[in-house]
C-alpha positions as CSV (number, residue, x, y, z in Angstrom):
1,X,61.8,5.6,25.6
2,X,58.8,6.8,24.1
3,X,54.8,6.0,25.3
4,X,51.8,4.9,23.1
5,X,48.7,5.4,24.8
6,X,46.1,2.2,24.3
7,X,42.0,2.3,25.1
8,X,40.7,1.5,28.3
9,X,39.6,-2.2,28.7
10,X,37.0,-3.5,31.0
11,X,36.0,-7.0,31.6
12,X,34.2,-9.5,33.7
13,X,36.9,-11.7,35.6
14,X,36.4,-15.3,35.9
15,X,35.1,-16.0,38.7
16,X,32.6,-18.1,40.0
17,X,31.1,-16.6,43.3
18,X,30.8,-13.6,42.5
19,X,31.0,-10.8,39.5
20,X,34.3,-9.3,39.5
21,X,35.1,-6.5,36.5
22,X,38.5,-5.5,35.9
23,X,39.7,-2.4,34.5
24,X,43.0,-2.0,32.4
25,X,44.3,1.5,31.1
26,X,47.9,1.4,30.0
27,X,50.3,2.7,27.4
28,X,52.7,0.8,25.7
29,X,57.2,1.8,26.2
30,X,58.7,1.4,23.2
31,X,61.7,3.0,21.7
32,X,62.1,6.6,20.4
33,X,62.7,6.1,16.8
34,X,60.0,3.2,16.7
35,X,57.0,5.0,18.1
36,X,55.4,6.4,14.9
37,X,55.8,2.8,13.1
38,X,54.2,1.3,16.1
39,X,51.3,4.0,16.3
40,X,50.5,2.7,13.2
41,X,50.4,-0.6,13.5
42,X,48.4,-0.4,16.5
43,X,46.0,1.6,14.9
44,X,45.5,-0.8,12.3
45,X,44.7,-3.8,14.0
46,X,43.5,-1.9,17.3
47,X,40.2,-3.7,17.1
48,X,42.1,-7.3,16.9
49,X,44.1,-6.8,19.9
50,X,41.6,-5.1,22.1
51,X,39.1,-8.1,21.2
52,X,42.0,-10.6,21.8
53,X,42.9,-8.7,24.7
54,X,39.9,-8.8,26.5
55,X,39.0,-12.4,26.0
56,X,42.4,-13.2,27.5
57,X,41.5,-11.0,30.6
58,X,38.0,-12.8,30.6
59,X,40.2,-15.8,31.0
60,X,42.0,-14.5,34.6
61,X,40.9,-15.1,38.0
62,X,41.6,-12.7,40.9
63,X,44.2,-14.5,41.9
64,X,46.1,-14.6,38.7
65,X,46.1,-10.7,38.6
66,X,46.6,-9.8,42.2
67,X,50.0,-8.7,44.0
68,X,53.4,-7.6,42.5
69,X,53.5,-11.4,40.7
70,X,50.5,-11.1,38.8
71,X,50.8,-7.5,37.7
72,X,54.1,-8.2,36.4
73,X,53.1,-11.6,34.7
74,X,49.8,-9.7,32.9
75,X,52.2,-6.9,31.6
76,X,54.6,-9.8,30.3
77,X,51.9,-11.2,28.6
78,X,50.0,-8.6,27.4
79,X,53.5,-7.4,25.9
80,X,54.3,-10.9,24.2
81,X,50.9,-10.6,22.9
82,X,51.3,-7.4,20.9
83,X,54.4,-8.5,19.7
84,X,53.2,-11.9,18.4
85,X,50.3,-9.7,16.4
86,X,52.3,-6.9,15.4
87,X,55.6,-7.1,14.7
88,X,56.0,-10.6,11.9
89,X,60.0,-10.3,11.5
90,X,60.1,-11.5,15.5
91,X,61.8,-8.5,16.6
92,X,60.3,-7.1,20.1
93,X,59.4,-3.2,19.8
94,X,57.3,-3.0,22.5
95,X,59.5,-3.2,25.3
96,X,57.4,-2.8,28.4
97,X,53.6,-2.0,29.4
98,X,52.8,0.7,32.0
99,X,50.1,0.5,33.6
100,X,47.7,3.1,34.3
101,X,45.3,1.5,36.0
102,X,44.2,-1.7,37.5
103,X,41.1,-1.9,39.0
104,X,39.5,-4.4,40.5
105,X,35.1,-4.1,41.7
């Protein structure tokens, strides 16, 4: 498999007590022989998804993001997301998200 780096993305979670921001760098595994067509499409909507991406994140609570369950449901999702936007023939070339980091202040 081959790795396509994507921007760092910070955003206030929702919560209500307090201000929590989370921070999301991670790269995108698809395959080999689709990583230059990817590239591309990424770059050419990469101010769509990041926007779309971080209102969705806006939309998580600690507790929807924490432990081994809500790391892998956010990569799932973020995953289905990207290939929703990018890919219109239904076929699914991203085939995992790595994350980088996950921080949560």
């Amino acid at each position: 498999p081959a790795v396509i780096e994507f921007d760092e993305v910070i955003v206030i979670l929702d919560e209500s007590r307090f201000n929590r921001y989370l921070k999301v760098v991670f790269s995108l595994q698809v395959a080999e022989n689709h990583k230059g067509d990817v590239e591309s499409l990424i770059e050419g909507k990469k101010a769509i998804l990041k926007n779309c991406l971080i209102s969705h994140l806006a939309d998580k609570s600690l507790d929807d993001i924490k432990g081994k369950f809500g790391h892998s449901r956010l990569r799932r999702e973020i995953s289905d997301y990207f290939n929703q936007q990018l890919f219109e023939d239904g076929v699914e070339r991203i085939q995992d998200i790595l994350f980088k980091e996950l921080n949560v202040q």
